[in-house]
SEMARDO-847754 format. One record per residue: residue in three letters; x, y, z of N, C-alpha, C in turn. Coordinates in steps of 0.02 Angstrom, whole numbers, plus 50000, padded with zeros to 5 digits. Layout:
residues N
ALAXYZXYZXYZ ...
//
This chain:
residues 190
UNK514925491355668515415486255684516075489755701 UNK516415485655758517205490155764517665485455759 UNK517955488055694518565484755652518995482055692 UNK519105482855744519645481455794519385474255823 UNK518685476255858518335468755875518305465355837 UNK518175467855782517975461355718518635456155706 UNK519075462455718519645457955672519975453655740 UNK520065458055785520055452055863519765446355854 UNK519295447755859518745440455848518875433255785 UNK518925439855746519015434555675519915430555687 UNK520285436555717521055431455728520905426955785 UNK520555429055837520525420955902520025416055886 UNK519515417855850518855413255833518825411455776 UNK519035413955719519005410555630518385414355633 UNK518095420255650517655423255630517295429355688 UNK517055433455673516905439555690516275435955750 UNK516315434355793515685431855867515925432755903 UNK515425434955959515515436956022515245433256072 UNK515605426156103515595421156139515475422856197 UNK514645426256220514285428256258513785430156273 UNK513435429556339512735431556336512695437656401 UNK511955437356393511745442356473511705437156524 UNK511585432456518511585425956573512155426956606 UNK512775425856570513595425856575513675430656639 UNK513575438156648513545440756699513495437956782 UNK512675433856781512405429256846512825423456875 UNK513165422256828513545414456839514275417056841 UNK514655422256841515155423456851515485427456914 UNK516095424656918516195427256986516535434356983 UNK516905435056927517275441956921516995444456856 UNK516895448456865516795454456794517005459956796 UNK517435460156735518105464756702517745470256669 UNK517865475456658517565479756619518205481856587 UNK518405486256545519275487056517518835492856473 UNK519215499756454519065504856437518125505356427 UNK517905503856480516965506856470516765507156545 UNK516615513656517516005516356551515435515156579 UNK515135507056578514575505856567514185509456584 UNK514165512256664513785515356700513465521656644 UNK513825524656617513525530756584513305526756488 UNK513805524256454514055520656404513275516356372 UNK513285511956441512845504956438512355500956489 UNK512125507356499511535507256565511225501556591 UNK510895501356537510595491456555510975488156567 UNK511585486656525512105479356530512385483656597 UNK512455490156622512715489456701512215489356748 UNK511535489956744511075487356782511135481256808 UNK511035475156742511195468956748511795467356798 UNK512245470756793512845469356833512865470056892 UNK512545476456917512455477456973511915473956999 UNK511425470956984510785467056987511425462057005 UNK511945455956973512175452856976512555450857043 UNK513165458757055513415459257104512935458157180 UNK512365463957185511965463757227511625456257273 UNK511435450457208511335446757210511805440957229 UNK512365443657247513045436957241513545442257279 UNK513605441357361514075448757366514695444257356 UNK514945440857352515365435857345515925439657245 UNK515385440857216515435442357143516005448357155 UNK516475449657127516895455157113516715458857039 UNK516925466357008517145469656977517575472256974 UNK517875471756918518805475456933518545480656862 UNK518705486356860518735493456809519245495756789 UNK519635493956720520095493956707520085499256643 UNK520235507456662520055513856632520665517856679 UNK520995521556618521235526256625520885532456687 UNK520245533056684519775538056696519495535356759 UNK519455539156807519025538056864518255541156835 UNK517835533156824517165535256792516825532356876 UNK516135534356820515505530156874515465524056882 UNK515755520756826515885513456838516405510656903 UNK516845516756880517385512856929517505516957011 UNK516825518357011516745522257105516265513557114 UNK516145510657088515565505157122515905500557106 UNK516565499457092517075491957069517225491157123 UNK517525486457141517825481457200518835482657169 UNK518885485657117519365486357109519505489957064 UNK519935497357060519805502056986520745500756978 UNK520885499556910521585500056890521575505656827 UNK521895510056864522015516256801522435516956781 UNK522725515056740523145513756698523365517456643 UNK523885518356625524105522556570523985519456499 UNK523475525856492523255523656418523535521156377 UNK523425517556338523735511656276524045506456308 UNK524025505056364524415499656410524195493056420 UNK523415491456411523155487856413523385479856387 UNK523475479556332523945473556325524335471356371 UNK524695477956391525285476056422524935471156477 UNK524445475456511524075471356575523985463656557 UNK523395462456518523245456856478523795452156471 UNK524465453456433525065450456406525305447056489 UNK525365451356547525675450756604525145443656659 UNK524305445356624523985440456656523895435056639 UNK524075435356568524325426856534524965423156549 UNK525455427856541526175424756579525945420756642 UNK525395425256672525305423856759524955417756782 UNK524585416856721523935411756731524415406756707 UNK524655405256666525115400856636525565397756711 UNK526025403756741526365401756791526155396556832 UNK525605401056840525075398756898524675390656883 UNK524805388056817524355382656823523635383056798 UNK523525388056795522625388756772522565389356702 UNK522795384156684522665379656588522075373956588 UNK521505376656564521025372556557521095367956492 UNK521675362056517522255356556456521795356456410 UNK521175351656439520735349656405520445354456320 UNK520375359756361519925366656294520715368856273 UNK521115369556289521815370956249521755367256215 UNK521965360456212522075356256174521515354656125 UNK521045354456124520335353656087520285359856041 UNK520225365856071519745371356057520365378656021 UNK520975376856055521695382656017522065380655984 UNK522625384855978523155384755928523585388555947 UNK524315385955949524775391955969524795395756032 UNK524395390556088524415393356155525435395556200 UNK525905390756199526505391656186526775397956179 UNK526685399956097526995405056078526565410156098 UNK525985410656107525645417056122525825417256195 UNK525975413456247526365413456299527065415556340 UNK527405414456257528065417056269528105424656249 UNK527775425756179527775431356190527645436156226 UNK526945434056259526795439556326527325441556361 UNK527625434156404528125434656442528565438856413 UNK528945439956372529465442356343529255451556344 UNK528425452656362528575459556348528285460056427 UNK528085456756461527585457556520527645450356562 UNK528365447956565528715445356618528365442456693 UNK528325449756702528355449856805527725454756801 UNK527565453056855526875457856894527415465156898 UNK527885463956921528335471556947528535475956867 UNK528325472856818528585475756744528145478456732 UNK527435474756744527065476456706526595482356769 UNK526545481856818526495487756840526885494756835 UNK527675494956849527825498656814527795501256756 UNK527755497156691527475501556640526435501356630 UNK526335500156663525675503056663525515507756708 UNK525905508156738525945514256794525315512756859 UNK525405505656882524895505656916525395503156984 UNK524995503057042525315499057112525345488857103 UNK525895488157132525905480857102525575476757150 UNK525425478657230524925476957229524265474357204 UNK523945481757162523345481657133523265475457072 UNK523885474457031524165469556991523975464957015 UNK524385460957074524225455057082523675453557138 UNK523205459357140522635458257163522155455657106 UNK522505459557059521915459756968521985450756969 UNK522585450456962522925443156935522635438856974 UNK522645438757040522485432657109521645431457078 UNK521355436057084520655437357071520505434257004 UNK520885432856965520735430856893520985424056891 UNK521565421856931521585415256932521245412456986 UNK520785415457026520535409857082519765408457059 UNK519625413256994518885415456978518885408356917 UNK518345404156933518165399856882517875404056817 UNK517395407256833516955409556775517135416556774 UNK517705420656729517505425756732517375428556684 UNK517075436156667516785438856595517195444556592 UNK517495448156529517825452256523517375456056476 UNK517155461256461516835467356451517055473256405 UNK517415472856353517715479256336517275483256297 UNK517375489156252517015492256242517645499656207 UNK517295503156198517615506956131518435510856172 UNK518455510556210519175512756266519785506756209 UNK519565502056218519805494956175519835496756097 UNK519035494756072519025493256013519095501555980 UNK519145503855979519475511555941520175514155953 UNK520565508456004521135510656020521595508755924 UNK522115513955941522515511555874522935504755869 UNK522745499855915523155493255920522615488955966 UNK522005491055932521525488155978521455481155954 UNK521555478455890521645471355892521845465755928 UNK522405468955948523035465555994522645466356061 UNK522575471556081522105473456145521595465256149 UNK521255467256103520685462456107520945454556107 UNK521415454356067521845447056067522165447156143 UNK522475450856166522665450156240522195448156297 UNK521545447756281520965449756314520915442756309 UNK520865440856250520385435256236520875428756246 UNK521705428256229521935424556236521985422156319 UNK521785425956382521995424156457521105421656454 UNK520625420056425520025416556434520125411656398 UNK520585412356330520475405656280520925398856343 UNK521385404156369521835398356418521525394556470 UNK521225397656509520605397356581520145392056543 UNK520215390956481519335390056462518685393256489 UNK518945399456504518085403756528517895404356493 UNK517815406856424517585406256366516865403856390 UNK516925396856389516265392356403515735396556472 UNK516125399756496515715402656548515365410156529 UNK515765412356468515545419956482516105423656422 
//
């Protein structure tokens, strides 16, 4: 078990689950990977993916790793980013989705808590696409390519893996992660 996921999980869900399947892959239009490797990491689950993509050229991958891996030579989009930054990303795509309108009212209102303040805070550290590229050290382009792609995507699945959950603030990581799906209501998708 990684203490980091668990406790992610257990602060957005009231308990340690992982609100997903292998199905989730087929039916989604973007899939995130965020510190993994799969390609080397998680062979099958990137089989599946690429089985997925292949099947749907329409389907995107965005590879969100410090590291130019094998995963992220076959993404549709690699953001390398300066390690431990990840939140920051996350924090900057909730401000964005928020901006943007893509609040699934309905599953907010039903299914969260504290959507608001977990909103403002982002904003307050991850503002602007132009902040948060600069401190992630990425092109802001590539940003609000990540971002456009995540708010135009009904179903998307986010993927992390020990880059995340072994980071020393990987909770938050994982809460950053999970709070821009709890908003979307993708959740239900993946």
């Amino acid at each position: 078990v990684d203490p980091a996921r668990s406790a992610g999980h257990r602060r957005a869900f009231g308990e340690d689950i992982v609100p997903g399947c292998y199905e989730d892959l087929e039916q989604a239009g973007l899939i995130v990977l965020v510190g993994s490797n799969a390609a080397w990491c998680h062979p099958v689950l990137y089989q599946r993916i690429r089985a997925a993509v292949e099947a749907n050229s329409s389907r995107r991958v965005v590879v969100i790793d410090p590291r130019g891996t094998a995963s992220s030579t076959t993404a549709d989009l690699h953001l390398p980013l300066k390690s431990g930054t990840d939140a920051w990303l996350f924090n900057g795509l909730l401000a964005y989705l928020h901006d943007a309108g893509c609040i699934d009212a309905a599953f907010v209102e039903h299914c969260t808590t504290g959507v608001e303040a977990a909103v403002e805070t982002a904003r307050g550290s991850a503002g602007t696409i132009e902040a948060v590229a600069e401190h992630c050290g990425l092109e802001v382009t590539a940003v609000e390519t990540f971002y456009r792609w995540f708010a135009e995507t009904e179903a998307a699945v986010t993927l992390y893996s020990q880059g995340i959950n072994q980071s020393s603030s990987g909770t938050d990581k994982v809460n950053a992660i999970l709070n821009c799906h709890l908003l979307t209501g993708s959740l239900r998708h993946g």
